[in-house]
mmJSON file of the N, C-alpha and C atoms, coordinates in Angstrom:
{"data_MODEL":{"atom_site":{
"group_PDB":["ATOM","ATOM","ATOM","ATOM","ATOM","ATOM","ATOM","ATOM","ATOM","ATOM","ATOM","ATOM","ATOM","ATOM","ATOM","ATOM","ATOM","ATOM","ATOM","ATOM","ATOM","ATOM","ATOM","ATOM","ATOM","ATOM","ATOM","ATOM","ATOM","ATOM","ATOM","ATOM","ATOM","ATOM","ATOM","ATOM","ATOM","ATOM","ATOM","ATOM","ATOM","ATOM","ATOM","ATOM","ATOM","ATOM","ATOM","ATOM","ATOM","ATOM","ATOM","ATOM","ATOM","ATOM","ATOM","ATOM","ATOM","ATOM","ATOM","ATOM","ATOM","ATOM","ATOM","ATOM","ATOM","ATOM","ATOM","ATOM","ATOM","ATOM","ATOM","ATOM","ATOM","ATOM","ATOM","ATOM","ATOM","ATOM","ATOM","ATOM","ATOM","ATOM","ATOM","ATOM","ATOM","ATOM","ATOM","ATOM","ATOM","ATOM","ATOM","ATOM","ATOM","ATOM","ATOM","ATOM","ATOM","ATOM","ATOM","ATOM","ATOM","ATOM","ATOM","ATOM","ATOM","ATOM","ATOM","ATOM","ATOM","ATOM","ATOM","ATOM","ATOM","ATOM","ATOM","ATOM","ATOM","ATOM","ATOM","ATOM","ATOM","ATOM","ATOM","ATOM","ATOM","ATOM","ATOM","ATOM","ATOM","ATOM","ATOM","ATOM","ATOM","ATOM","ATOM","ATOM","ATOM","ATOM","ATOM","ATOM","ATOM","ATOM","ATOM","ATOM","ATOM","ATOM","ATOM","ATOM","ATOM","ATOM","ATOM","ATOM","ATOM","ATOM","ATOM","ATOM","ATOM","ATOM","ATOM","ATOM","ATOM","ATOM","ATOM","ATOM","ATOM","ATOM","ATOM","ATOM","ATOM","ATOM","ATOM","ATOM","ATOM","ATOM","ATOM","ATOM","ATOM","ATOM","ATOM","ATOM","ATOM","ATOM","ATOM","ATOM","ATOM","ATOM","ATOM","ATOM","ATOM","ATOM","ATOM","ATOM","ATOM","ATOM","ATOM","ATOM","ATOM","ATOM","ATOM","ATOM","ATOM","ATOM","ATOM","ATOM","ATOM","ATOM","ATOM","ATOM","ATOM","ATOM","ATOM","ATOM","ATOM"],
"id":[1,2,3,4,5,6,7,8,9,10,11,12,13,14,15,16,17,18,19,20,21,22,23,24,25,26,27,28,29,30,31,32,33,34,35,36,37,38,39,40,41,42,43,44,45,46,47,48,49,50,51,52,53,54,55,56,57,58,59,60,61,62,63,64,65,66,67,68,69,70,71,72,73,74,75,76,77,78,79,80,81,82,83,84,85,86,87,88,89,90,91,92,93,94,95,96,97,98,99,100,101,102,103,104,105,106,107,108,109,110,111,112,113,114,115,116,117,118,119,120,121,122,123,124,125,126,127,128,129,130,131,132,133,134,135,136,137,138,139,140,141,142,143,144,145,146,147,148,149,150,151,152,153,154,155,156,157,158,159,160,161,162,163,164,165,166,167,168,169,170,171,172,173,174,175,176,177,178,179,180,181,182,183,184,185,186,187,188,189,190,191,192,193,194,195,196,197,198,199,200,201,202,203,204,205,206,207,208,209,210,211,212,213],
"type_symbol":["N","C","C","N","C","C","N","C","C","N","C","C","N","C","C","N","C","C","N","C","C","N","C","C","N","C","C","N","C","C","N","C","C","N","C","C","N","C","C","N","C","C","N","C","C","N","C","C","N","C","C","N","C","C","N","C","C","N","C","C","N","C","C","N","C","C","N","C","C","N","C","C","N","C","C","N","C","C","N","C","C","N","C","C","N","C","C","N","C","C","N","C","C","N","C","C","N","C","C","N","C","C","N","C","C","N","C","C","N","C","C","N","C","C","N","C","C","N","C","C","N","C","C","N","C","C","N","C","C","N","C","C","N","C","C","N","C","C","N","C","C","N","C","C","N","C","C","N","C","C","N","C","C","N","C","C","N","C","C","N","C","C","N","C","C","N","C","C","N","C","C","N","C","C","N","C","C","N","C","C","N","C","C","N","C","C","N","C","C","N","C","C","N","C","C","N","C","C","N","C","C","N","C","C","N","C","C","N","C","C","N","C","C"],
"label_atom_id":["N","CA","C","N","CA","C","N","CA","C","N","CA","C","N","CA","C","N","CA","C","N","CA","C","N","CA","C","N","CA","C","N","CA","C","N","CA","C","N","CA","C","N","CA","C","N","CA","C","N","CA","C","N","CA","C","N","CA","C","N","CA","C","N","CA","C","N","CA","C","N","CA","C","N","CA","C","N","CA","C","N","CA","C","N","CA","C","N","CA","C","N","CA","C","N","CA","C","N","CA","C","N","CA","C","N","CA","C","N","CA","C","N","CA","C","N","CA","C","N","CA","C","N","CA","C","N","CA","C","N","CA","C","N","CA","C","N","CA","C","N","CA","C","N","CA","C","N","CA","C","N","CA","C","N","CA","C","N","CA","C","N","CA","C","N","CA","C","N","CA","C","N","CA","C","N","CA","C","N","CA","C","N","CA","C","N","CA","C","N","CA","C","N","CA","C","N","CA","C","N","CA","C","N","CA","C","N","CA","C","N","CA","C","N","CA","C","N","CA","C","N","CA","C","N","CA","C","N","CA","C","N","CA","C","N","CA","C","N","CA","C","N","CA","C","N","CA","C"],
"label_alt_id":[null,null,null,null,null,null,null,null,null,null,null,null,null,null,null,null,null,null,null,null,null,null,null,null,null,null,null,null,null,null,null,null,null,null,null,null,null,null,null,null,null,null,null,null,null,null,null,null,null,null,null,null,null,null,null,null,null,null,null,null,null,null,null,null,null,null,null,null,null,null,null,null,null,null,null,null,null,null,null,null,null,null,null,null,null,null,null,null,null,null,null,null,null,null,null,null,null,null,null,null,null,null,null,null,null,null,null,null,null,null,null,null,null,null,null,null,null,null,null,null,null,null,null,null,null,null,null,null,null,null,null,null,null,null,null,null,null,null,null,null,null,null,null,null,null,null,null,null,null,null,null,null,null,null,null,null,null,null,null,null,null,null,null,null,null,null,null,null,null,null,null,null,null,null,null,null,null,null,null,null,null,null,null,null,null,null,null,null,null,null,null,null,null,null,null,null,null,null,null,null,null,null,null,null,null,null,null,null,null,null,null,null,null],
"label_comp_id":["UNK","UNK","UNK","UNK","UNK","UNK","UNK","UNK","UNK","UNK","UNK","UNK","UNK","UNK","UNK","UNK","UNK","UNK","UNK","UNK","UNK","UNK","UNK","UNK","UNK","UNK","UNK","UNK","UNK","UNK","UNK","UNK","UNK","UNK","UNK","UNK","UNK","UNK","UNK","UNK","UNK","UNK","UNK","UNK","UNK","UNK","UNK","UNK","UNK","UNK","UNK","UNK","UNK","UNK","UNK","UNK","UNK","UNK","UNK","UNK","UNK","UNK","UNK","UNK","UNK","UNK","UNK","UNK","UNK","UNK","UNK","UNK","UNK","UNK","UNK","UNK","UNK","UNK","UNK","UNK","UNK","UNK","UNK","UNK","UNK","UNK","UNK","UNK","UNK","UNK","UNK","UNK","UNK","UNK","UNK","UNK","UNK","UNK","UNK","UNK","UNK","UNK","UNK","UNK","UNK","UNK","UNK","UNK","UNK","UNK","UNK","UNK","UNK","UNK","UNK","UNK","UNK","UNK","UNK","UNK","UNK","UNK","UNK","UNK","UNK","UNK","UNK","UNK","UNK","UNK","UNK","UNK","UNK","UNK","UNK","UNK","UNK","UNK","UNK","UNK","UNK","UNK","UNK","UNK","UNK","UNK","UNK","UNK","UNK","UNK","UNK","UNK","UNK","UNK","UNK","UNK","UNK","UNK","UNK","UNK","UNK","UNK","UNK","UNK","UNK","UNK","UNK","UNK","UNK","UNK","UNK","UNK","UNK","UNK","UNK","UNK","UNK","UNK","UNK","UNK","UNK","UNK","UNK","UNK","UNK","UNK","UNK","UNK","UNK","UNK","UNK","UNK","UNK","UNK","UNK","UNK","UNK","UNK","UNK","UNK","UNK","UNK","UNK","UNK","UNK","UNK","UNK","UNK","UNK","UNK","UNK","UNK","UNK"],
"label_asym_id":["A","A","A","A","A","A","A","A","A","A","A","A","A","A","A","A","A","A","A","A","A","A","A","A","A","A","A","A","A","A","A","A","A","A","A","A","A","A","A","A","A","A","A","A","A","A","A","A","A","A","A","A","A","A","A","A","A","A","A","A","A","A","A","A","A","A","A","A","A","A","A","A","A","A","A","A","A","A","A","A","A","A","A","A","A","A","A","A","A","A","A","A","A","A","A","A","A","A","A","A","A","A","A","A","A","A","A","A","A","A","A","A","A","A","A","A","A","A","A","A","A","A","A","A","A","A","A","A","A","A","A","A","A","A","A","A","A","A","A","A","A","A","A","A","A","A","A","A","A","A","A","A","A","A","A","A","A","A","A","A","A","A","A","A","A","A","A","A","A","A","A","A","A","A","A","A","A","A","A","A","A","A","A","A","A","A","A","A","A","A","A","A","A","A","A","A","A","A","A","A","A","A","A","A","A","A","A","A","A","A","A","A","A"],
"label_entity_id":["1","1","1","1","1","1","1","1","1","1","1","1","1","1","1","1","1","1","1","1","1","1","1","1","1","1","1","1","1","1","1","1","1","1","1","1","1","1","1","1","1","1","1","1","1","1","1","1","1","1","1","1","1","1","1","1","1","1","1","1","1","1","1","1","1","1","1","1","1","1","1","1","1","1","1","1","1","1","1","1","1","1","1","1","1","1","1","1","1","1","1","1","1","1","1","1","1","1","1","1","1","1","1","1","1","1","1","1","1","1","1","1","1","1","1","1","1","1","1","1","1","1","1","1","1","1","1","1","1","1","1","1","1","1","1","1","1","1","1","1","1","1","1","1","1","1","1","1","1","1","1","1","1","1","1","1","1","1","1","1","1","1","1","1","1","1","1","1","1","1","1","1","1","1","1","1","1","1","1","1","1","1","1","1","1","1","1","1","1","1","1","1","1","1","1","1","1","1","1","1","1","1","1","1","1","1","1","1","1","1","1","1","1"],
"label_seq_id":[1,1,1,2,2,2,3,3,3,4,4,4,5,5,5,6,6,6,7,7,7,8,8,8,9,9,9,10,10,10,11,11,11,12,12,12,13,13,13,14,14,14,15,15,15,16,16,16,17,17,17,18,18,18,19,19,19,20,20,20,21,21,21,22,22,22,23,23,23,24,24,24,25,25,25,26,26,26,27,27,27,28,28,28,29,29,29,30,30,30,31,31,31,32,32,32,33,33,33,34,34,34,35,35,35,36,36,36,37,37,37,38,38,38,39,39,39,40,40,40,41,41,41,42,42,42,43,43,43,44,44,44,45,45,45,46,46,46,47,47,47,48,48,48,49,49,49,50,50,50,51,51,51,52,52,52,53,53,53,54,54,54,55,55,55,56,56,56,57,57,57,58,58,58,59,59,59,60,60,60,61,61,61,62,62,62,63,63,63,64,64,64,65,65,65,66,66,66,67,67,67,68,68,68,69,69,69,70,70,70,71,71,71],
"pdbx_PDB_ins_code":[null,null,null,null,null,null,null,null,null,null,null,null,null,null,null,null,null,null,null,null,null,null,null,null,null,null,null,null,null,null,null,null,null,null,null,null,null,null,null,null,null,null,null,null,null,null,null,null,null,null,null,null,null,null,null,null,null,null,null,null,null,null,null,null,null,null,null,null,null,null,null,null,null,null,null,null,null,null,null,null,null,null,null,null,null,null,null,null,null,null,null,null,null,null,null,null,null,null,null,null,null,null,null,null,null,null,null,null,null,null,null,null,null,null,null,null,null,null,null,null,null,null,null,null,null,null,null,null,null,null,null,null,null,null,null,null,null,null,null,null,null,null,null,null,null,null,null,null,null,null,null,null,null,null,null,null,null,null,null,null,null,null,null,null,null,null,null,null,null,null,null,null,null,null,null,null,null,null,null,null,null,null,null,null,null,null,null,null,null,null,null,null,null,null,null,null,null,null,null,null,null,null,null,null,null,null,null,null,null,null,null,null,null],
"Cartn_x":[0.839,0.0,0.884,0.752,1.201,0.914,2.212,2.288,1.952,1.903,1.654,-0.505,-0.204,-1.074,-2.03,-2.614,-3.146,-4.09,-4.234,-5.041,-4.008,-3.055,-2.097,-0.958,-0.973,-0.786,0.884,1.713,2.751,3.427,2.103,2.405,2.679,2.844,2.954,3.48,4.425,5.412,6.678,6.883,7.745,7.79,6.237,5.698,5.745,5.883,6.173,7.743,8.437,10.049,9.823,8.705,8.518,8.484,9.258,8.73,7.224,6.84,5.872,5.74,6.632,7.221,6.728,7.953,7.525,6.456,6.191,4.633,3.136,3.881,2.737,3.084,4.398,4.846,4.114,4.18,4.227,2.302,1.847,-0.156,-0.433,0.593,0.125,0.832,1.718,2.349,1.595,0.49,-0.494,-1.872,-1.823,-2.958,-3.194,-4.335,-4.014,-4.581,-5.423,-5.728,-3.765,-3.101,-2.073,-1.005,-0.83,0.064,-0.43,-2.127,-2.025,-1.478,-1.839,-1.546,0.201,0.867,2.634,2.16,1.955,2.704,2.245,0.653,0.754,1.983,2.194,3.442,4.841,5.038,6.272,6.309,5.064,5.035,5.047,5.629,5.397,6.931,8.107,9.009,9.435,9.267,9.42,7.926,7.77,6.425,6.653,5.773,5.567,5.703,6.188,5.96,4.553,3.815,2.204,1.738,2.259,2.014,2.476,3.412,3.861,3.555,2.949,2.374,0.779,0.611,-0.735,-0.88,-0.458,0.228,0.543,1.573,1.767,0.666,-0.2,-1.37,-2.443,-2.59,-3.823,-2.802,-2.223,-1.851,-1.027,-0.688,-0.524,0.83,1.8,3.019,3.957,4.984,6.161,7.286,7.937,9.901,10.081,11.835,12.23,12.855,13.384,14.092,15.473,15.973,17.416,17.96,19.196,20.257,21.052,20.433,20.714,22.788,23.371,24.875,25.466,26.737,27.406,27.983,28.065,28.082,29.832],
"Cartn_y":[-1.181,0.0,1.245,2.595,3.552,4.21,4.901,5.595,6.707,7.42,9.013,9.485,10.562,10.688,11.793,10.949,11.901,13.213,13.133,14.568,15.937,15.538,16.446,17.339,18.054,19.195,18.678,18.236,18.084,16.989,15.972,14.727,14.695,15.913,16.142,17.261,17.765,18.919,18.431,17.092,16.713,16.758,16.762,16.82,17.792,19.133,20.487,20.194,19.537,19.293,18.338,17.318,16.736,17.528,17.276,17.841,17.608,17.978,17.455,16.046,15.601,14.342,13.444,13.648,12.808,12.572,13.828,13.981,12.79,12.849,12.159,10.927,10.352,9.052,7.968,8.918,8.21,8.315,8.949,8.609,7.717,7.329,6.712,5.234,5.248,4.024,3.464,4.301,3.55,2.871,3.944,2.744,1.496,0.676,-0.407,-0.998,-0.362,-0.581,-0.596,0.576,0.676,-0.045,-0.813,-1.552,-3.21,-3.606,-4.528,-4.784,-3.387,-3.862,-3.882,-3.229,-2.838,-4.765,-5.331,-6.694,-7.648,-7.508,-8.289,-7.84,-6.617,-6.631,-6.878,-6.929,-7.567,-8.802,-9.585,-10.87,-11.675,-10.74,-10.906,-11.442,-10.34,-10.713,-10.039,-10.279,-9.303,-8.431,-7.587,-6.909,-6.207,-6.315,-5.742,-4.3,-3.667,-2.33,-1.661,-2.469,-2.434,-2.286,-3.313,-3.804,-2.831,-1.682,-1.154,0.145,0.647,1.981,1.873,1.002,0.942,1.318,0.612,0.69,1.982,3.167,4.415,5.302,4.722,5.94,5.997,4.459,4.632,5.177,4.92,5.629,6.967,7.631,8.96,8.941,8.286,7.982,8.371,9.414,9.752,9.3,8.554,8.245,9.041,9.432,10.834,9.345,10.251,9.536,9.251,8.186,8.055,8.319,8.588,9.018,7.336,7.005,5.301,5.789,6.895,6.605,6.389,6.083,5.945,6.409,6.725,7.96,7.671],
"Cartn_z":[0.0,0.0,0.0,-0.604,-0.371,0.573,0.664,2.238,1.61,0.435,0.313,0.458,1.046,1.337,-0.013,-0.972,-1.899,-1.705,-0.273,-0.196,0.336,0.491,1.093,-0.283,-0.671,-1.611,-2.002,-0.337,-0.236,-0.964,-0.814,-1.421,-2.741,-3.555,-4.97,-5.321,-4.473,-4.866,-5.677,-5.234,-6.495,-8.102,-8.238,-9.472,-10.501,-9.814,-10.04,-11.107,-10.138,-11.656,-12.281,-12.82,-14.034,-15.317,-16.191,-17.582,-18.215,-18.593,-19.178,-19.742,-20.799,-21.476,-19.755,-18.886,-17.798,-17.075,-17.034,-16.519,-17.219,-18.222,-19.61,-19.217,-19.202,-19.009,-17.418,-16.281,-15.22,-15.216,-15.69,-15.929,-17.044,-17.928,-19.133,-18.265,-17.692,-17.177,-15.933,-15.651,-14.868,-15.564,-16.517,-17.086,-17.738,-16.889,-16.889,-18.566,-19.369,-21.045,-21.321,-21.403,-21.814,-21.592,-20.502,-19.663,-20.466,-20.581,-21.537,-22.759,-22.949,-24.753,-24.613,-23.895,-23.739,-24.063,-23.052,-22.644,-24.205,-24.532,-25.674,-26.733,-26.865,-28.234,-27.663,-26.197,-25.516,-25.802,-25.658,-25.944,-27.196,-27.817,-29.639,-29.825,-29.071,-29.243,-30.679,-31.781,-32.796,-33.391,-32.878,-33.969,-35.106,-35.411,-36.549,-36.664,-37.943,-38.06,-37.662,-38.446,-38.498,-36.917,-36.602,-34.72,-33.895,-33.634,-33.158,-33.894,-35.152,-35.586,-35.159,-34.788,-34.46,-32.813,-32.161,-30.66,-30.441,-31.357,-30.973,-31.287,-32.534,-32.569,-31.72,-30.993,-30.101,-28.662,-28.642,-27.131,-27.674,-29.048,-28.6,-29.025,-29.223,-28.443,-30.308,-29.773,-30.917,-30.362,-31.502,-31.591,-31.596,-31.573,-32.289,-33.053,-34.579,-35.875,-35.852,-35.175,-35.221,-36.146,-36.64,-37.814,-37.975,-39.363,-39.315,-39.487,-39.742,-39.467,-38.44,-38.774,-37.576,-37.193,-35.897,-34.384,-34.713],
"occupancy":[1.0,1.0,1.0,1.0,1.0,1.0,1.0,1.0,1.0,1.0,1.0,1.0,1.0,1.0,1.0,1.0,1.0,1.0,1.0,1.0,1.0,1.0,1.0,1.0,1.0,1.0,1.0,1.0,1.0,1.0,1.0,1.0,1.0,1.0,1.0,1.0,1.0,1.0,1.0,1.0,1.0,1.0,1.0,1.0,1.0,1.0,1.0,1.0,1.0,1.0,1.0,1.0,1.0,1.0,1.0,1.0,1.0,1.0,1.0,1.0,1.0,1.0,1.0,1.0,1.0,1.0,1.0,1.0,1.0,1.0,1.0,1.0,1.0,1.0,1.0,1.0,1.0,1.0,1.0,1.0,1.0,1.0,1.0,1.0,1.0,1.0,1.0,1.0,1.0,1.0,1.0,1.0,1.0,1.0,1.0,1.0,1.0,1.0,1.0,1.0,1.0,1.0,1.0,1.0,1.0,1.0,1.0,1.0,1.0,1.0,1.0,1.0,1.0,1.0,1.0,1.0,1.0,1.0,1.0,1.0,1.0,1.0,1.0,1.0,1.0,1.0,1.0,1.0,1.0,1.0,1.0,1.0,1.0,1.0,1.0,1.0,1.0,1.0,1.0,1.0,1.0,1.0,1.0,1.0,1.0,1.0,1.0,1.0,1.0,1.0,1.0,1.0,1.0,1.0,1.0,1.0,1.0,1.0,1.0,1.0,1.0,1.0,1.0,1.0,1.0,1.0,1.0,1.0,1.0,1.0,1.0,1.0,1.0,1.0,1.0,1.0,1.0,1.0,1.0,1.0,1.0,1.0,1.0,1.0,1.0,1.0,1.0,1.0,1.0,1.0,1.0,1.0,1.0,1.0,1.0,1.0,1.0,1.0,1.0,1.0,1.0,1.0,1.0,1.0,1.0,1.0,1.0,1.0,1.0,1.0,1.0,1.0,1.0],
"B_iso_or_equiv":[0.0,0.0,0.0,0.0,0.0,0.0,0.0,0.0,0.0,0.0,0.0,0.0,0.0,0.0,0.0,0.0,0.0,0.0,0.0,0.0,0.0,0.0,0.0,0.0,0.0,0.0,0.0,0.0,0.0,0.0,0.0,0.0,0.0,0.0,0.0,0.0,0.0,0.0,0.0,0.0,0.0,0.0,0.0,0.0,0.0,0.0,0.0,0.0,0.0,0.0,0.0,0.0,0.0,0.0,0.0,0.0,0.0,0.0,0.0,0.0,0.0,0.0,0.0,0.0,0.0,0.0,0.0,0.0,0.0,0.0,0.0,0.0,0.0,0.0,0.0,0.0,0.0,0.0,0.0,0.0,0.0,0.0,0.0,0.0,0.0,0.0,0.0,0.0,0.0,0.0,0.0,0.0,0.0,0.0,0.0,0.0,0.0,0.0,0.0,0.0,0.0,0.0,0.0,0.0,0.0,0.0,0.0,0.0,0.0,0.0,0.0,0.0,0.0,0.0,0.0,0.0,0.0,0.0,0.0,0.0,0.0,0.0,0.0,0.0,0.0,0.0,0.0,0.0,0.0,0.0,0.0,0.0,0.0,0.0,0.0,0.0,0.0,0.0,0.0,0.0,0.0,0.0,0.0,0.0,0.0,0.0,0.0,0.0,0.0,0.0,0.0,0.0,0.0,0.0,0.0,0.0,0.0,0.0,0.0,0.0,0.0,0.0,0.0,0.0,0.0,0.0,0.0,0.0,0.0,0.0,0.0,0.0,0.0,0.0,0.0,0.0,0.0,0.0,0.0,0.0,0.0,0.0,0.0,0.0,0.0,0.0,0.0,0.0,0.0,0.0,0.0,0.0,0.0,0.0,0.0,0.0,0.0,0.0,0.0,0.0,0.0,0.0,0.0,0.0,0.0,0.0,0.0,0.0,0.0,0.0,0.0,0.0,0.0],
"pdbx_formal_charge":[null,null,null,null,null,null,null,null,null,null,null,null,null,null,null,null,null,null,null,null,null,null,null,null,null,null,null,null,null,null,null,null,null,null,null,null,null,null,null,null,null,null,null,null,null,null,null,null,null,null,null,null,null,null,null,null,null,null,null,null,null,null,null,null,null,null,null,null,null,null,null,null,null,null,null,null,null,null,null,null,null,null,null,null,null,null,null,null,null,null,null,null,null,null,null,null,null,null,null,null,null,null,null,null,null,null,null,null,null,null,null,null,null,null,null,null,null,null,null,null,null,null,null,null,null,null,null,null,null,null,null,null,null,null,null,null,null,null,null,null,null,null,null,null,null,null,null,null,null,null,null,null,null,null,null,null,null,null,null,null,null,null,null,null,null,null,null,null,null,null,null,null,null,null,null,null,null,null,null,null,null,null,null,null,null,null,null,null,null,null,null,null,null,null,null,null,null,null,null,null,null,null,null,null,null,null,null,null,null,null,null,null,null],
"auth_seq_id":[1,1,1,2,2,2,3,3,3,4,4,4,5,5,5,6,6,6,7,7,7,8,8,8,9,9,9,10,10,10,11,11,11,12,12,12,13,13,13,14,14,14,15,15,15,16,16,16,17,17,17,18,18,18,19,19,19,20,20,20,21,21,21,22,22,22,23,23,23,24,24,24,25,25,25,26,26,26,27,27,27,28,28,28,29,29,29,30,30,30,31,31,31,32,32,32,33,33,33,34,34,34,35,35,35,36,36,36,37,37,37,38,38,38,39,39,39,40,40,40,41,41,41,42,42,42,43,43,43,44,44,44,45,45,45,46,46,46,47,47,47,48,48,48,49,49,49,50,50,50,51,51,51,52,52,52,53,53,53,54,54,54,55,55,55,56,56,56,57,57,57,58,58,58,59,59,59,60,60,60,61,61,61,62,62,62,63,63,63,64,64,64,65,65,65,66,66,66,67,67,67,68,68,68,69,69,69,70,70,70,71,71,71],
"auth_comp_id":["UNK","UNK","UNK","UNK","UNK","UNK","UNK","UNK","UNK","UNK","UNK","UNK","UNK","UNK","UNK","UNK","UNK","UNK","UNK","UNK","UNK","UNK","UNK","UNK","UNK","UNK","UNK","UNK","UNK","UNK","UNK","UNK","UNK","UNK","UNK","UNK","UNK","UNK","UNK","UNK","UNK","UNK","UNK","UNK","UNK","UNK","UNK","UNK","UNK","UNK","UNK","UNK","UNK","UNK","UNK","UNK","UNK","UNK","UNK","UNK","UNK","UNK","UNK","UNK","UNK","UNK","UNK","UNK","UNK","UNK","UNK","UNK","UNK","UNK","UNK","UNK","UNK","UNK","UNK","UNK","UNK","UNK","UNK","UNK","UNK","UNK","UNK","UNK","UNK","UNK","UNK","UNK","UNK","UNK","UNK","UNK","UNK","UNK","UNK","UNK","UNK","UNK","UNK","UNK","UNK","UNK","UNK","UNK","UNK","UNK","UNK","UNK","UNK","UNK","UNK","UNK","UNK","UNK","UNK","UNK","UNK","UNK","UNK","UNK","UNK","UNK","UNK","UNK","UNK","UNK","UNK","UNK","UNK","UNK","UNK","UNK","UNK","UNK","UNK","UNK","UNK","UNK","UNK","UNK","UNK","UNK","UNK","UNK","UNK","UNK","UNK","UNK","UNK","UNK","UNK","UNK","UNK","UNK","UNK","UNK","UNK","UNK","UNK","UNK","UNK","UNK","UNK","UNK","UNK","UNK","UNK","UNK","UNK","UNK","UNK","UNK","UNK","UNK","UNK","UNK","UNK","UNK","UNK","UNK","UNK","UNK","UNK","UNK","UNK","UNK","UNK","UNK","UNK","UNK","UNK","UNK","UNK","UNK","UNK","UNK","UNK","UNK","UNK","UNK","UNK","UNK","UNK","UNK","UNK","UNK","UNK","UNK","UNK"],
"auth_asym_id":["A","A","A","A","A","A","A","A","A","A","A","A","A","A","A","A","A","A","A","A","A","A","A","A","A","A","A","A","A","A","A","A","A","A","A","A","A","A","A","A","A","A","A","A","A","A","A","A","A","A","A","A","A","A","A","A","A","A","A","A","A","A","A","A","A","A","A","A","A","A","A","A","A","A","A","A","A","A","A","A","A","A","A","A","A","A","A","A","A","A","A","A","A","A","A","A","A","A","A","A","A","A","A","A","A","A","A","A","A","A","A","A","A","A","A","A","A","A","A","A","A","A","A","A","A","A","A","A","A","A","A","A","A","A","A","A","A","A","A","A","A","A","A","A","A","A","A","A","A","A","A","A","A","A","A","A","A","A","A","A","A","A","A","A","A","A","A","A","A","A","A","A","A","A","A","A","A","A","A","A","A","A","A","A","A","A","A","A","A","A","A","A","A","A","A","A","A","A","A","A","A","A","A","A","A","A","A","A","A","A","A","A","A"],
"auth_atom_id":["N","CA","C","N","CA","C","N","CA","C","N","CA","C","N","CA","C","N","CA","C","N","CA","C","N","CA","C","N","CA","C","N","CA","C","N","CA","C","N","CA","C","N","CA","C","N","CA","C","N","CA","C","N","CA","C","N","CA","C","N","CA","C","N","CA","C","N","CA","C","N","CA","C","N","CA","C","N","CA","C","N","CA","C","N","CA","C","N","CA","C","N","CA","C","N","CA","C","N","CA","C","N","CA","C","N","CA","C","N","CA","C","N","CA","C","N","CA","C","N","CA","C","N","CA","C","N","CA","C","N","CA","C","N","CA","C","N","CA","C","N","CA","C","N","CA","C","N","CA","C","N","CA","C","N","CA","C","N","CA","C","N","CA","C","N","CA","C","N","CA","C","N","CA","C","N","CA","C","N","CA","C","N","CA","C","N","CA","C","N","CA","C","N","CA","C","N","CA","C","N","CA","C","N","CA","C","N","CA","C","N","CA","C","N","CA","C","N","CA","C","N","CA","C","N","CA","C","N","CA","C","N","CA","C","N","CA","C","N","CA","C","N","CA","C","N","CA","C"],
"pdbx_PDB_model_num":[1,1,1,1,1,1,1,1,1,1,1,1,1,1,1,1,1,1,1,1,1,1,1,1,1,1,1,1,1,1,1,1,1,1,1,1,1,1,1,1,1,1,1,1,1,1,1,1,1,1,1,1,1,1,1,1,1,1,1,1,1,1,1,1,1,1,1,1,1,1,1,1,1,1,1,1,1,1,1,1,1,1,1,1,1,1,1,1,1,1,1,1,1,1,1,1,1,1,1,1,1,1,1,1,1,1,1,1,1,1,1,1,1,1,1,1,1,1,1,1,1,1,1,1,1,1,1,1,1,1,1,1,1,1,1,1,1,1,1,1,1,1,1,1,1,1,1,1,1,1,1,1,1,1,1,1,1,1,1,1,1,1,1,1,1,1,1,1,1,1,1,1,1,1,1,1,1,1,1,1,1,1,1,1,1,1,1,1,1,1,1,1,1,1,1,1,1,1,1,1,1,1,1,1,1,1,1,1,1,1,1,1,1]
}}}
């Protein structure tokens, strides 16, 4: 069980130095629709392009574009 107390203002002053990006991350990483579908395409082991453009448009979610050279 958590010890933080969600009615207390204090209990979420940390939150204030999330970026946004993070901010988005740690509410999307609770939901439990989103957390299923993560595990079915974990459980794929290789997905698909298809499988994983589909996966980022329903939850929202941008790559940035790696530079296929070499560093």
């Amino acid at each position: 069980m958590l010890s933080i107390d969600w009615r207390l203002p204090a209990a979420y002053r940390h939150a204030k130095q999330i970026p946004a990006a993070g901010f988005a991350w740690e509410y999307l990483r609770r939901n439990d629709d989103y957390r299923q579908d993560f595990e079915t395409i974990a459980r794929t082991g290789e997905p698909t392009g298809s499988d994983l453009e589909m996966f980022a448009h329903r939850w929202g979610l941008r790559f940035p574009v790696r530079s296929r050279r070499a560093a």
